[in-house]
N, C-alpha and C positions, 0 to 999 in steps of 0.2 A: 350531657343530654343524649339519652339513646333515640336514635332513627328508626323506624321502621319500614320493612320493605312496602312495595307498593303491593296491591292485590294482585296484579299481572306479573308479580316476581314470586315462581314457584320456591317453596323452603327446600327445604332439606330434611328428609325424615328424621326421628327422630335415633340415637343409637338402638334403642329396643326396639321399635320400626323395624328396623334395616335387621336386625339377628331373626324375630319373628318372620319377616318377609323370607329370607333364609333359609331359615330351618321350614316354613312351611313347602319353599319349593322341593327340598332336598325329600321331604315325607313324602309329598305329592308323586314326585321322581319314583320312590321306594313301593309307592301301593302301584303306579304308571305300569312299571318292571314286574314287581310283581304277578299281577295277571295277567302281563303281557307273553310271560314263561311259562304262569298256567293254562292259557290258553291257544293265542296265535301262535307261540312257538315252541310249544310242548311236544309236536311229531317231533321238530331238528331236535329238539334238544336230546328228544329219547335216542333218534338215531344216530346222533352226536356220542350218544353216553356220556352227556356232558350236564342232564337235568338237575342233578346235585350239587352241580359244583353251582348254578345258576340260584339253587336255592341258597346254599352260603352266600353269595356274593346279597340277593335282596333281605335274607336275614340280620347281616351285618348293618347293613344299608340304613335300613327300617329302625333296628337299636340305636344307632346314632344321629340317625335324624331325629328322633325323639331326645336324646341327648342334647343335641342345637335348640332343640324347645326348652328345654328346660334350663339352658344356658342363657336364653333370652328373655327369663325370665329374672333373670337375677344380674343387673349392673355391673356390682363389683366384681364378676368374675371376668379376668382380663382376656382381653378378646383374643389372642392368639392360642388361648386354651378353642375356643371355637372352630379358628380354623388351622389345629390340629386337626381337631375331628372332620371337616370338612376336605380337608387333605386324603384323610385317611380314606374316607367314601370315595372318593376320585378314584384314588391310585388301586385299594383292595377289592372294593368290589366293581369297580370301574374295568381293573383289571382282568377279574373272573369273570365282568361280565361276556368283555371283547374275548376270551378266552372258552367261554362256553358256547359260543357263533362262530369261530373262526378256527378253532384247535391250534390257533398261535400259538407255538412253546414260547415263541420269546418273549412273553409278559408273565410269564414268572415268577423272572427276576423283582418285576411291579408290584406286586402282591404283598410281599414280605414289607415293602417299604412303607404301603398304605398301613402296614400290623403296626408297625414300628411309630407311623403318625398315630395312630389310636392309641397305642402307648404313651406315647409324648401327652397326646391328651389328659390320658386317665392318669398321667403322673401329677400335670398340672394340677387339674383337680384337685386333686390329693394334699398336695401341696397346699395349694389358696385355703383349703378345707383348715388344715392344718395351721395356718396362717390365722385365719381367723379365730378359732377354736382358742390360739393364746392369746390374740389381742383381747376378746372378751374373758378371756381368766385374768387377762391382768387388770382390764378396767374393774371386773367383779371384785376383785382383791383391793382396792385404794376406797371401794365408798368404804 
């Protein structure tokens, strides 16, 4: 016999909930930055000589947010391919960004390692891609 909560017990979203909610902040963050570098901080950044590297960093940003979208759309893809990607947005352009404001050298080192979580990603991907691609050749193959 299943129980159910009462109305005054809030759920628990649902998994595609929680990746959608996700990937929507992460986009939000990426358009936020954005025009925050085109606009309010577009003198530092030029007088920085750092407006390029701010644009890689929301470029990056903005592609894998969209990526988390499109991950949140699809279940079966296992969730550490996601935050892969979500990693990678932290550390790479996370990194460019504090580095485009600040002329920190010592983030870096950061940078490569956000590439490296994107990688990890898009290998995933790749993988699970792969993965499926033979499961359905071999169902196809027994009817």
């Amino acid at each position: 016999m299943s129980e159910s909560l009462p109305a005054s017990v809030p759920r628990r979203p649902s998994r595609k909930g929680r990746r959608l909610f996700r990937a929507a902040l992460f986009g939000f963050a990426a358009v936020l930055l954005g025009a925050f570098g085109a606009h309010a901080l577009k003198p530092t950044l030029i007088l920085n000589g750092s407006l390029e590297v701010w644009q890689t960093a929301v470029h990056y940003h903005f592609i894998h947010a969209l990526v988390l979208l499109f991950l949140a759309l699809d279940e079966e893809v296992p969730c550490w391919i996601g935050v892969a990607f979500a990693v990678g947005i932290v550390c790479f352009s996370g990194s460019l960004y504090l580095l485009a404001l600040t002329g920190a050298v010592w983030l870096g080192p950061v940078t490569p390692l956000g590439g490296l979580a994107f990688l990890a990603g898009w290998s995933g991907l790749a993988l699970h891609g792969w993965r499926l691609a033979q499961k359905e050749a071999n169902e196809g193959g027994e009817s």
